[in-house]
BAFI-3210 file (N, C-alpha, C; in Angstrom, 3 decimals, decimal comma, padded with zeros to 6 digits):
// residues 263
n [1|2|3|4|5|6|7|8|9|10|11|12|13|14|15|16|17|18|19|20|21|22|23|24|25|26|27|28|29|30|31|32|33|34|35|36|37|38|39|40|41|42|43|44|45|46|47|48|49|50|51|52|53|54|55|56|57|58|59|60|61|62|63|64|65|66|67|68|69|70|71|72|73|74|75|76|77|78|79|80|81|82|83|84|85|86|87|88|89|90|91|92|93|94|95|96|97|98|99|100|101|102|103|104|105|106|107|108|109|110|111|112|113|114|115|116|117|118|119|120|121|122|123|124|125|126|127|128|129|130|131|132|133|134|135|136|137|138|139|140|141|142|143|144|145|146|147|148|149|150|151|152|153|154|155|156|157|158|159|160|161|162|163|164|165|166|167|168|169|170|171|172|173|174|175|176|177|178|179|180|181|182|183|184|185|186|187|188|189|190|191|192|193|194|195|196|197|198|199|200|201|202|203|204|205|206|207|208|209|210|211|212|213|214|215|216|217|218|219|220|221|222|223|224|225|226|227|228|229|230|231|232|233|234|235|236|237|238|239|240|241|242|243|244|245|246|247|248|249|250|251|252|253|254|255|256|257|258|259|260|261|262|263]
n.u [009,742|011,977|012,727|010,725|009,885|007,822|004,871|002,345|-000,543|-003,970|-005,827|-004,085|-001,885|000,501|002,154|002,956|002,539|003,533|001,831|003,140|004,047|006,606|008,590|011,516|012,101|010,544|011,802|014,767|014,156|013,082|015,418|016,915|015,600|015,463|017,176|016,431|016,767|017,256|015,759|013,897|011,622|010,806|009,621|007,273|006,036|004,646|007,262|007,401|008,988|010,412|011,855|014,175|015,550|018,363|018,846|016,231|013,081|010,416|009,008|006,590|007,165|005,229|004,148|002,096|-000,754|-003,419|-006,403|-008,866|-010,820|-010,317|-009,022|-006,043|-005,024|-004,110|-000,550|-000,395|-000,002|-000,565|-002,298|-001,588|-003,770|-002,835|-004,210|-005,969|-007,424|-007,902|-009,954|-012,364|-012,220|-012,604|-015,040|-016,207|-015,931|-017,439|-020,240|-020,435|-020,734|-018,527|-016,130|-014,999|-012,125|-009,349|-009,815|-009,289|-006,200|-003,307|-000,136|002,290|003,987|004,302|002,267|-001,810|-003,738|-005,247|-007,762|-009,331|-012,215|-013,494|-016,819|-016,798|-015,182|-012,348|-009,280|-007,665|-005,425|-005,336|-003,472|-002,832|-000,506|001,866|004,585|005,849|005,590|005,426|006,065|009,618|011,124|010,066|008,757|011,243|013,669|012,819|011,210|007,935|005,964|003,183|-000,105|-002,822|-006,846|-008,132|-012,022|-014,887|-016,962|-016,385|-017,774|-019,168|-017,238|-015,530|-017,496|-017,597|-014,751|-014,327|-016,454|-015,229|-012,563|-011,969|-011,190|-011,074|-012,279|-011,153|-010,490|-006,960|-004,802|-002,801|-002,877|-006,199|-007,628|-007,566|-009,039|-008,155|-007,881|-007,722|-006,085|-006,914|-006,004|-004,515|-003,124|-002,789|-003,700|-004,619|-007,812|-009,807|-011,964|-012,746|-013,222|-011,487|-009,451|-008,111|-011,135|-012,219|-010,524|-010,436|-011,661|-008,777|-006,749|-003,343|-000,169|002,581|005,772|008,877|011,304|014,456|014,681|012,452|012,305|014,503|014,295|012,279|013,014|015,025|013,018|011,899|014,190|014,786|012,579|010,021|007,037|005,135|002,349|001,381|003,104|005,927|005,063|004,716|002,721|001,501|002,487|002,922|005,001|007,414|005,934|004,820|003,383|003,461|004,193|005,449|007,637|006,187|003,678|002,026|001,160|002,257|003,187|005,791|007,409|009,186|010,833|009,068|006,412|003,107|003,212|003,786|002,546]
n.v [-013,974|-011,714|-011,858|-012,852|-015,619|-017,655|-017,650|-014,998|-015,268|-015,076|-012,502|-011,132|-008,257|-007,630|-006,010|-002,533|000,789|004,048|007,206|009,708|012,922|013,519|011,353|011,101|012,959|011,688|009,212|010,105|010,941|009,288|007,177|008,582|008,587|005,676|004,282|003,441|001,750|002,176|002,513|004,780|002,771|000,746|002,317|001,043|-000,003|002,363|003,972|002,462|002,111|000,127|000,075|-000,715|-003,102|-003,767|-005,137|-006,487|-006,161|-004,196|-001,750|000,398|002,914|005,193|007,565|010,251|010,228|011,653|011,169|010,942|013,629|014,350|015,458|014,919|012,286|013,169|012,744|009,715|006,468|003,417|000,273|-003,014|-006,058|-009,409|-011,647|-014,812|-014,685|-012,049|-011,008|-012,440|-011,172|-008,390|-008,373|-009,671|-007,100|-004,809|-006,391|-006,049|-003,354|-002,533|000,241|000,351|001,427|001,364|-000,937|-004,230|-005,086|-006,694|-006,789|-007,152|-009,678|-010,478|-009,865|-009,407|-006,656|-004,415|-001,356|000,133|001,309|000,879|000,618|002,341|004,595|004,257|003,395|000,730|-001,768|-004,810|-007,678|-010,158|-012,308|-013,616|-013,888|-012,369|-012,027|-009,836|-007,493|-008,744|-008,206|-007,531|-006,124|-005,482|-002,577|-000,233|-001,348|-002,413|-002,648|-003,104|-002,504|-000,043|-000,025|002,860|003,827|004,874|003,280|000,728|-002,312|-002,662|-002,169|-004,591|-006,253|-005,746|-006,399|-008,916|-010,549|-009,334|-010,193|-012,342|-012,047|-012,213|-010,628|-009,544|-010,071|-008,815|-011,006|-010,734|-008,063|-007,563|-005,262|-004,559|-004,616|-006,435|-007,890|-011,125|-013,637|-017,148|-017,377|-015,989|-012,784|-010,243|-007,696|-004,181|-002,690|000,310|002,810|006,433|007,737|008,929|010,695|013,959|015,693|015,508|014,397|011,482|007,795|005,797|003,525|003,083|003,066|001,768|001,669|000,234|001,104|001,532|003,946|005,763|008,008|009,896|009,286|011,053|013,242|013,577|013,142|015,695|017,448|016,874|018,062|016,805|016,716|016,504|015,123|013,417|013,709|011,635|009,174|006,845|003,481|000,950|-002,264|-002,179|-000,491|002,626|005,287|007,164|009,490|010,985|012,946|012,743|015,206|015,474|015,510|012,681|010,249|008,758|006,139|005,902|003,176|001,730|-000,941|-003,745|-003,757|-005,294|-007,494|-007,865|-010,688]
n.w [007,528|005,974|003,295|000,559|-000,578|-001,319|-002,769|-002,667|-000,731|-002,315|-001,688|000,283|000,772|-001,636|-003,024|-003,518|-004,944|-005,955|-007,434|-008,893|-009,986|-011,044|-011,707|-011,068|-009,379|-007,370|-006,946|-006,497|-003,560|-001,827|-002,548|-000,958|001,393|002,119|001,029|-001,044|-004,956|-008,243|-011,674|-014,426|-016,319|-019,140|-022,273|-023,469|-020,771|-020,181|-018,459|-016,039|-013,208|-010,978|-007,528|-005,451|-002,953|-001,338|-004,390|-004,407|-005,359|-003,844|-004,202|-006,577|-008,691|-010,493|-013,162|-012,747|-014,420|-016,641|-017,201|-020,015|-019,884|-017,068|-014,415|-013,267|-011,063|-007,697|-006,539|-004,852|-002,527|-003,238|-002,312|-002,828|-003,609|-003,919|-006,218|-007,539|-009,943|-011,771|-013,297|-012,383|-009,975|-010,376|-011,428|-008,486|-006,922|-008,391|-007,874|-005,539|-004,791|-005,151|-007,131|-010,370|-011,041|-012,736|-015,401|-015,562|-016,719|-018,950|-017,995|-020,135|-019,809|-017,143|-015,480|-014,448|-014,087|-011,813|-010,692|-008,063|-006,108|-002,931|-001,412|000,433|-000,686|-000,705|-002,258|-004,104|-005,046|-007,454|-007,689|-010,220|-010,085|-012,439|-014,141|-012,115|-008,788|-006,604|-004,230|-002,952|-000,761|002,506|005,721|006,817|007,307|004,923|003,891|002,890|005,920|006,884|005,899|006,268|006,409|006,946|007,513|007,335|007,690|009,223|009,389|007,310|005,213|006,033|005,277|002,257|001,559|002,622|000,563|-001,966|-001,761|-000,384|002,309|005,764|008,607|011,923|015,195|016,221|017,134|019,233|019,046|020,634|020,786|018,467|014,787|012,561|009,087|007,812|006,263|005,825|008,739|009,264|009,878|007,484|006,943|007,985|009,969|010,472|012,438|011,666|013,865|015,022|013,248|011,728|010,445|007,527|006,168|003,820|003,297|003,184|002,318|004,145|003,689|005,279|005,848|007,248|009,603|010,850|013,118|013,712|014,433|013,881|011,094|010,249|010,697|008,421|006,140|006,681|006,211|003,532|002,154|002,434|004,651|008,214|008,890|011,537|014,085|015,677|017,384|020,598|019,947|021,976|021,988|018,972|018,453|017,626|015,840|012,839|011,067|007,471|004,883|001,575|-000,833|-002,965|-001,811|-001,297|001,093|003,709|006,525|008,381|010,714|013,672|013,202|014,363|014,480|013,859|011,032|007,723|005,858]
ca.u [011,060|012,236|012,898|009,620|010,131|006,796|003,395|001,190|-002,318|-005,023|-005,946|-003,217|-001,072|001,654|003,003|002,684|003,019|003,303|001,703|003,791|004,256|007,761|009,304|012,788|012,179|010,373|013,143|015,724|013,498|012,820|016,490|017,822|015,119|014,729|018,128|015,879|017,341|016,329|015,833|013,074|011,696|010,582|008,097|005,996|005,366|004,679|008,147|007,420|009,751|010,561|012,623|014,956|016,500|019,231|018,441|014,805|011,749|009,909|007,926|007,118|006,881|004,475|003,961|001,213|-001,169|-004,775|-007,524|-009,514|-011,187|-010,338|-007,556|-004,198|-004,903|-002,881|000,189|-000,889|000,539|-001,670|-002,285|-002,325|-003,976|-002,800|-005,816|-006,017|-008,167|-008,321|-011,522|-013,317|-012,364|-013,331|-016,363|-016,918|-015,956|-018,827|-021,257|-020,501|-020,976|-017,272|-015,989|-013,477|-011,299|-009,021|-010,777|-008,426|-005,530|-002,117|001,134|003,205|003,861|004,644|000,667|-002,466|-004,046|-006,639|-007,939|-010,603|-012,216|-014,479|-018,005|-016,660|-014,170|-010,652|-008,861|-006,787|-005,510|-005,606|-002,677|-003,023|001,001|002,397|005,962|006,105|004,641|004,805|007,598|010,329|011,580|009,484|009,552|012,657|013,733|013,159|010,246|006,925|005,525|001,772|-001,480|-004,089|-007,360|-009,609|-013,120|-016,297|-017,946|-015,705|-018,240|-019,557|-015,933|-015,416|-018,360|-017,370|-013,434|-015,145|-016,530|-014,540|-010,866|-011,789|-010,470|-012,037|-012,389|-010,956|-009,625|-005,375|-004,423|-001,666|-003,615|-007,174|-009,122|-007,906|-009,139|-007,522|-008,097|-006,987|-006,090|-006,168|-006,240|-003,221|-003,421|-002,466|-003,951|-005,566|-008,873|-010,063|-012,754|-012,043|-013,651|-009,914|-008,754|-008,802|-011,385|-011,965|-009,533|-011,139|-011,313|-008,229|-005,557|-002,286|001,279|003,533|007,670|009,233|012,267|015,389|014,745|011,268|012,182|015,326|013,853|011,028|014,030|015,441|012,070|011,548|015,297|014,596|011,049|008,673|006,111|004,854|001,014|001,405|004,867|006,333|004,506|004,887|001,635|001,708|003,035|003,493|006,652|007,141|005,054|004,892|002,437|003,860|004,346|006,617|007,544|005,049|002,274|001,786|000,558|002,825|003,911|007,253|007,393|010,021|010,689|008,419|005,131|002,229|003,563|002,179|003,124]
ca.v [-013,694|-010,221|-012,144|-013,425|-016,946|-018,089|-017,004|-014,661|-016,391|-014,422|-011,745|-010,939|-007,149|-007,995|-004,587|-001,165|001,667|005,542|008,132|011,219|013,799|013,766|010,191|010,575|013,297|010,465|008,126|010,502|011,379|007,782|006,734|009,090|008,381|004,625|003,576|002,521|001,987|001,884|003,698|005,106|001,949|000,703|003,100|000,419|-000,124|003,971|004,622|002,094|002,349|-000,878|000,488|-002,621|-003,325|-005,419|-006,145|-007,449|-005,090|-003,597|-001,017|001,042|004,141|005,593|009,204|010,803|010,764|011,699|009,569|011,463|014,861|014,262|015,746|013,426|012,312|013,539|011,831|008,799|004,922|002,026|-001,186|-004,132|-006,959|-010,951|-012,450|-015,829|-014,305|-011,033|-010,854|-012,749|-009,966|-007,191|-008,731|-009,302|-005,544|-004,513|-007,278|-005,897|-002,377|-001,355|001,038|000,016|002,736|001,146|-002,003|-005,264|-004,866|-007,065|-005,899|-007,424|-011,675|-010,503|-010,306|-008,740|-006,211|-003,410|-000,333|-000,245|001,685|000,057|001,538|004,026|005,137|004,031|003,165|-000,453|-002,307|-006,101|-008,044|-011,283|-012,730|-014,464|-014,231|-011,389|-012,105|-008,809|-007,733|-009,401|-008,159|-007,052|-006,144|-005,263|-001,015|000,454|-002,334|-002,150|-003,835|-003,011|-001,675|000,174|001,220|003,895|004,125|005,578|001,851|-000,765|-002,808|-002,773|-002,806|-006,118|-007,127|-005,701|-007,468|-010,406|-010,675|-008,946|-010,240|-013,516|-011,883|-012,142|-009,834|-010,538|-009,241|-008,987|-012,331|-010,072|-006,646|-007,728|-004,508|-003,604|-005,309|-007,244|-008,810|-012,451|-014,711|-018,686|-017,301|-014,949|-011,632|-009,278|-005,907|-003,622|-001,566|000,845|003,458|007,332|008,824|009,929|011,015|015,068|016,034|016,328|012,857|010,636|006,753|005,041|002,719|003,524|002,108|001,761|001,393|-000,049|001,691|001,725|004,811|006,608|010,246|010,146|009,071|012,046|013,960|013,745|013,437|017,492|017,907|016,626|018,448|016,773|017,332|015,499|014,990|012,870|013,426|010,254|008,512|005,375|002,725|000,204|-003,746|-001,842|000,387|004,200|005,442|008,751|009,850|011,981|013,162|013,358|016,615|015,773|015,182|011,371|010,123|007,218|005,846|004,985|002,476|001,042|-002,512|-004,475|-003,673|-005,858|-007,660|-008,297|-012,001]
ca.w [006,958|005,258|002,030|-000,045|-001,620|-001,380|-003,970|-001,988|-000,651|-002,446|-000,768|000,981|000,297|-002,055|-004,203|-003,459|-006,003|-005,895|-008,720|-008,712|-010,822|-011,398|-011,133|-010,931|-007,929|-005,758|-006,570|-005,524|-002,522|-001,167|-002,157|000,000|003,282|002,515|000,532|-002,871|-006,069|-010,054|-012,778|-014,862|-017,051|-020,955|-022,394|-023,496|-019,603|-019,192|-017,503|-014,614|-012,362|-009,756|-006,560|-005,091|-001,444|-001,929|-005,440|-004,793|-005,657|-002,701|-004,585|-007,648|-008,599|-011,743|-013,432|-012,897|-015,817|-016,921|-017,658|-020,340|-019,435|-015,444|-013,705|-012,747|-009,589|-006,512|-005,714|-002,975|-002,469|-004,008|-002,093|-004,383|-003,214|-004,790|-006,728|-008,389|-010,967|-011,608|-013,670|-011,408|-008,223|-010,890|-011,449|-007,177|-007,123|-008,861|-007,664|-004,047|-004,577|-005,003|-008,338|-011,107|-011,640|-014,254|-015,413|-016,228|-018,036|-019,370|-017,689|-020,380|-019,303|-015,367|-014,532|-014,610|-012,851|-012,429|-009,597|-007,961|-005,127|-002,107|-001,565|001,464|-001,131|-000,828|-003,247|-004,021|-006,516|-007,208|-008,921|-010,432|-010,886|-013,570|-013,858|-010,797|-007,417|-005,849|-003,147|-002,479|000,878|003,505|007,146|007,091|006,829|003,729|002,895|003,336|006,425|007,353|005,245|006,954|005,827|006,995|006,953|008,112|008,087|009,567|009,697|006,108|005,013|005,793|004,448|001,354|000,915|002,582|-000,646|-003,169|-001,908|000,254|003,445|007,015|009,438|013,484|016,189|015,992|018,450|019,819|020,140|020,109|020,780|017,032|014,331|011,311|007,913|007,831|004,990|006,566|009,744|009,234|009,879|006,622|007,138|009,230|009,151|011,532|011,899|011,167|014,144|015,604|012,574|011,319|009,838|006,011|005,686|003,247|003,539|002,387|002,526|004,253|003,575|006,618|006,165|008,293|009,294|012,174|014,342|013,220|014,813|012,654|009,796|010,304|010,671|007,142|005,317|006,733|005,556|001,917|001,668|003,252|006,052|009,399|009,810|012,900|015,025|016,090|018,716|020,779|019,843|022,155|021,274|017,844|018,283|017,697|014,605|012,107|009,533|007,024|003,574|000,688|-000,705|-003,576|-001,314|-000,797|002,428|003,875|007,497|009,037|011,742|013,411|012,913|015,350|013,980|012,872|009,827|006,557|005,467]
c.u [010,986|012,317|011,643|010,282|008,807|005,856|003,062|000,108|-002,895|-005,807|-005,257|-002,343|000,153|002,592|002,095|003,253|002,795|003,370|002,282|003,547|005,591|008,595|010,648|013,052|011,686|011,315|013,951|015,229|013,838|013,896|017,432|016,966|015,276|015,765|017,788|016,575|016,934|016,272|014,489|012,572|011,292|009,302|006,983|005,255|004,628|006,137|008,222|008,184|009,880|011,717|013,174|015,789|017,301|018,926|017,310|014,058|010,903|008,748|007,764|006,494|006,370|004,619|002,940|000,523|-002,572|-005,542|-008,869|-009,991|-010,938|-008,818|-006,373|-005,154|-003,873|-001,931|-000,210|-000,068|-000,988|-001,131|-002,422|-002,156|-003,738|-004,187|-005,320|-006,424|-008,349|-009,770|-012,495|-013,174|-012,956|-014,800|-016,969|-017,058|-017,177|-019,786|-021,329|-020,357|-019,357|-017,377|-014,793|-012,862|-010,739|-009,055|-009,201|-007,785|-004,093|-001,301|002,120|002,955|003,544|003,516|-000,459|-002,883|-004,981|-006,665|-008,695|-010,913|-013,228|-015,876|-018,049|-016,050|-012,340|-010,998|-007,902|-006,751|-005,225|-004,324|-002,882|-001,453|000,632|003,732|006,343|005,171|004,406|006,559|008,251|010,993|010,528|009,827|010,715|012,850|013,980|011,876|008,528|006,655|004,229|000,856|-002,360|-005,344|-007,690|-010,482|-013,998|-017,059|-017,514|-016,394|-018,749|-018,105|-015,851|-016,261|-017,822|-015,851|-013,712|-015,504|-015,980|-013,099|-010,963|-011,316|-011,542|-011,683|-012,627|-010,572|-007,881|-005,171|-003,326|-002,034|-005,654|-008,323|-008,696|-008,114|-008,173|-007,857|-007,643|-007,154|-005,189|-005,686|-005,094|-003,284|-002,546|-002,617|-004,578|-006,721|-009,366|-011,082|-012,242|-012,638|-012,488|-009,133|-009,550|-009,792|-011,619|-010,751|-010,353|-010,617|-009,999|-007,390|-003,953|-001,148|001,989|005,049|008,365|011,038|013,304|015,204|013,374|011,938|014,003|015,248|013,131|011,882|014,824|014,489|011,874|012,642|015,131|013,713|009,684|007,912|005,575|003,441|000,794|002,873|004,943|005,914|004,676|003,237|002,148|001,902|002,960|005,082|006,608|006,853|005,033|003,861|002,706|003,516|005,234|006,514|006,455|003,573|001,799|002,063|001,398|002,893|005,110|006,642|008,474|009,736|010,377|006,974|004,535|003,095|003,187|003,207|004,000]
c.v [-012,446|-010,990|-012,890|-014,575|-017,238|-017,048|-016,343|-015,104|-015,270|-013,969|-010,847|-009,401|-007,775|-007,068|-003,265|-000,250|003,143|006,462|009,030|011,988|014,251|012,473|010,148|011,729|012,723|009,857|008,587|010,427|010,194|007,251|006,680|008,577|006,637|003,829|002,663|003,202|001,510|002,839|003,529|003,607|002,016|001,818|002,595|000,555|001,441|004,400|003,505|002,324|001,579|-000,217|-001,068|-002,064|-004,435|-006,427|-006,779|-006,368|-004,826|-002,929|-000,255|002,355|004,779|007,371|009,774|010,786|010,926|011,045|010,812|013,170|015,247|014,535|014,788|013,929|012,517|012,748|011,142|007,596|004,053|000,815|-002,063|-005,831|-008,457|-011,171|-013,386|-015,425|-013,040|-010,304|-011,651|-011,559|-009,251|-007,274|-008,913|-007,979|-005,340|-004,934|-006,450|-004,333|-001,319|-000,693|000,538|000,940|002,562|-000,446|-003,060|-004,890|-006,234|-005,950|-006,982|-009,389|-011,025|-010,571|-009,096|-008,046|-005,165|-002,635|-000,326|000,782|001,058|001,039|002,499|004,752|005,249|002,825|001,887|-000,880|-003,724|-006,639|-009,455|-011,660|-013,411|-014,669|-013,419|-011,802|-010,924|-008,238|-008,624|-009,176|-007,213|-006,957|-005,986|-003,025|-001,147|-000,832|-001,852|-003,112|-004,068|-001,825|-001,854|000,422|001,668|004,073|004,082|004,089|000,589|-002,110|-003,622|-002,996|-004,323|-006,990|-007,284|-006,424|-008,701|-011,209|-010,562|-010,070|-011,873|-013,065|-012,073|-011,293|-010,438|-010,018|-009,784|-009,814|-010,927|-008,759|-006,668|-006,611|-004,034|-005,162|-005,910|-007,816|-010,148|-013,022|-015,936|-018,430|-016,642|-013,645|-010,712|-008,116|-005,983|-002,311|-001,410|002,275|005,032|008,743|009,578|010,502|012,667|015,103|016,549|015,175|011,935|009,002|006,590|004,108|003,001|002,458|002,517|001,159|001,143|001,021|001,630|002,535|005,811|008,257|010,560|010,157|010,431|013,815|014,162|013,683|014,821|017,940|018,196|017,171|018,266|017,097|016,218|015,922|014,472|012,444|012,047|010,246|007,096|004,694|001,533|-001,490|-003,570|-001,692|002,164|004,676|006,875|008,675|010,918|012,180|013,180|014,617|016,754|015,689|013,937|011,112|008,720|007,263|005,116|004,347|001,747|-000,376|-003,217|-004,127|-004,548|-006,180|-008,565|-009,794|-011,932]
c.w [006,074|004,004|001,344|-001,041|-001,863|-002,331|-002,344|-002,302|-001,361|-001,241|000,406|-000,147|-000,365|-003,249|-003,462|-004,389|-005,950|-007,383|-008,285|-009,777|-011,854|-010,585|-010,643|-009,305|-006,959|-005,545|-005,885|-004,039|-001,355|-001,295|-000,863|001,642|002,967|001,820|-001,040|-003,778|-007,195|-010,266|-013,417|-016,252|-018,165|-020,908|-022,614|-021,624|-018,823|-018,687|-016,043|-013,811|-010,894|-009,225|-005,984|-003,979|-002,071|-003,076|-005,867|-004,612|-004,618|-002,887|-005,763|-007,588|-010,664|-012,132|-013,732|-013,988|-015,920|-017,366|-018,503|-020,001|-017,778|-015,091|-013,346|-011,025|-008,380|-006,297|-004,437|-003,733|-002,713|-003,330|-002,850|-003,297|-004,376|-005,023|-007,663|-009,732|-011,011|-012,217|-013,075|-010,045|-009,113|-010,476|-010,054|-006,759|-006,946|-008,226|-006,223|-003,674|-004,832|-006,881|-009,074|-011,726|-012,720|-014,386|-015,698|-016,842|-017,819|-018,503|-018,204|-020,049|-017,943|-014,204|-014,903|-013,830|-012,809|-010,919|-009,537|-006,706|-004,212|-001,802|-000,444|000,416|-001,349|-002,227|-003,131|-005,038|-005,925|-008,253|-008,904|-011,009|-011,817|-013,845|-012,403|-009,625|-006,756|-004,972|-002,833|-000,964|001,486|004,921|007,613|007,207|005,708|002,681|003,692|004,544|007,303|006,217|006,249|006,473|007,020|006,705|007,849|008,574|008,087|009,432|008,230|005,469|004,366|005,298|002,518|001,043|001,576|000,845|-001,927|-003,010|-000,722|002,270|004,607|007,750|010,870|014,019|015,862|017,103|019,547|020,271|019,816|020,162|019,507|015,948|012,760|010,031|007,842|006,560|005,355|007,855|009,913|009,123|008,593|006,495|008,084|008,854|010,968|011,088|012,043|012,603|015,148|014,984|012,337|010,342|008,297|005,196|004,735|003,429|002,600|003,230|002,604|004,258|004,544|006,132|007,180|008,321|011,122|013,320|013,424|013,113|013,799|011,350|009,379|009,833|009,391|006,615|005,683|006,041|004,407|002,040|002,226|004,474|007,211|009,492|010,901|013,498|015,254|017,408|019,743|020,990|020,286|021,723|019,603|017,482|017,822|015,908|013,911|010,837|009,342|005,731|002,681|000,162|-002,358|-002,972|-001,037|000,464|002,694|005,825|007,642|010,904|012,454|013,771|014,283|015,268|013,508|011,579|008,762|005,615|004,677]
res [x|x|x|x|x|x|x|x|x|x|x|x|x|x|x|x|x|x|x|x|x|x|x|x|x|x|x|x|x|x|x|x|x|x|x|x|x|x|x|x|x|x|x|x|x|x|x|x|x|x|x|x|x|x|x|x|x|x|x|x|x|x|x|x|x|x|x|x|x|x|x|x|x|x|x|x|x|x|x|x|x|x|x|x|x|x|x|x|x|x|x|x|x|x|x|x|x|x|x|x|x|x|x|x|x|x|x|x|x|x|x|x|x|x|x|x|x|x|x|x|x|x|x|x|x|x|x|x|x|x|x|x|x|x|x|x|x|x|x|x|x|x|x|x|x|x|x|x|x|x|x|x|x|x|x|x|x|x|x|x|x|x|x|x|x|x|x|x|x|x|x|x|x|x|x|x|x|x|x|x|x|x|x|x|x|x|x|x|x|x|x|x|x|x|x|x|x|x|x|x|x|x|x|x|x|x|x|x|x|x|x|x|x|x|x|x|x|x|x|x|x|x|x|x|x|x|x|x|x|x|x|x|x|x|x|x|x|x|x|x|x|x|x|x|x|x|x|x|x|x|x|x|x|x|x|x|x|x|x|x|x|x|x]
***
C-alpha cells in the first residue's frame, strides 16, 4: 500500500534525506518535478525541512554544513535504514568494519539516529523511531519506491549489513538473476556490483522515485536545471528508468510506477 500505517521491521529503508546547499532551492526544485510541499523548519532542528505528499512526509531535506576543518559534503540523498536500537547498530557498524560518520545523536522526542558508511564506502544512515516512523507514503509518484546500492564487493556487502542491519542477501523471487536484501523474507533493497557503471563512480546508495511517465519527468528536471546521467531506458519486469541530477548536483532515479517496491 502507498500509505504507511504500520512500524518499519528493522532493517528495512524507511526516510530519505537530501544535503544541499541552499534548502529552499531544492524545495522549489523537487516541488515543481515531484509536487512536494513544506517549509524551512525550527532552528533548534538546523532548518530541517520535511517535504509531504498529500500531507504525509515522504522525505527531507537538510543544509549543507561542515563538520570541523572538512569541507560540506556534496549535495547526495541519504538512505536511512529502521533500527530497534540505534547504539547497538553503531556499535555492529564498527564491529564489522563499517565508519561512523556522525555518531548517535537525539532528534528531539521523534527518534534517534546517526551516519555511517559501509567498508566499500557508501554512505547510510540508521533511524531508530520514537514518535516518527519514517515515510508515510510510498510507491506511489512523487514517493520514494526502491534503494540501490553500488559496490565493488557484492559479496562482502552483504556480509557486512548481514551483520550491521540484520538483512539477508537473495535472489529477487520475481527477477532472480538480480539480487536483493530481505527483511523476513521480504525483499527491501537492492545491491549490485559496479562493473557496468562509468568509471570514477564511487560505491553508494541510490534513491529511486517513483513517478507517472519517466521521459516527461526527465523532461522538466533539464527544464528546471538539472542534468541526465542515464536517458530513460526500459529495465525489464521493472518499467522505464532515468538516472539524473538536480541542478545542485544530487544523484537520484525516477522510475515509473511498477518497480521493485520497498515495503
Amino acid at each position: 500500500m502507498p500509505e504507511v500505517t504500520a512500524p518499519y521491521e528493522p532493517g528495512t529503508p524507511c526516510w530519505i534525506d537530501l544535503m544541499a546547499p541552499d534548502q529552499q532551492a531544492a524545495l522549489d526544485f523537487y516541488r515543481d518535478l515531484f509536487g512536494w510541499q513544506g517549509e524551512v523548519g525550527p532552528q533548534e532542528f538546523g532548518g530541517y525541512l520535511v517535504c509531504t505528499v498529500k500531507g504525509k512526509p515522504v522525505a527531507g531535506i537538510m543544509k549543507t554544513m561542515s563538520t570541523g576543518d572538512q569541507p560540506p559534503p556534496p549535495p547526495n540523498w541519504t538512505t536511512y535504514f529502521s533500527s530497534a536500537d540505534a547504539d547497538a547498530t553503531q556499535a555492529a557498524i564498527s564491529a564489522n568494519g563499517g565508519t561512523v560518520i556522525v555518531p548517535v545523536m537525539d532528534v528531539g522526542k521523534i527518534g534517534r539516529m546517526l551516519v555511517a558508511a559501509d567498508p566499500q564506502g557508501a554512505a547510510f544512515g540508521v533511524w531508530q523511531p520514537l514518535e516518527f516512523p519514517g515515510a508515510q507514503i510510498v510507491n506511489e509518484p512523487g514517493a520514494l519506491c526502491w534503494n540501490q546500492l553500488s559496490t565493488p564487493d557484492p559479496e562482502a556487502a552483504a556480509d557486512f549489513y548481514r551483520a550491521a542491519l540484520g538483512v539477508e542477501a537473495a535472489p529477487i523471487p520475481e527477477m532472480p538473476e538480480f539480487t536483493g536484501f530481505q527483511v523476513k523474507s521480504r525483499t527491501v533493497a537492492g545491491v549490485q556490483g559496479m562493473e557496468n557503471l562509468p568509471e570514477g563512480i564511487p560505491p553508494h546508495w541510490l534513491v529511486n522515485f517513483a513517478v507517472d511517465d519517466t521521459d516527461s519527468t526527465v523532461d522538466a528536471l533539464v527544464r528546471a536545471g538539472g542534468s541526465v546521467m542515464a536517458p530513460p531506458f526500459d529495465m525489464e519486469k521493472v518499467g522505464r528508468m532515468a538516472v539524473v541530477q538536480d541542478p545542485q548536483g544530487a544523484v537520484f532515479a525516477v522510475v515509473a510506477v511498477g518497480a521493485p517496491e520497498v515495503s
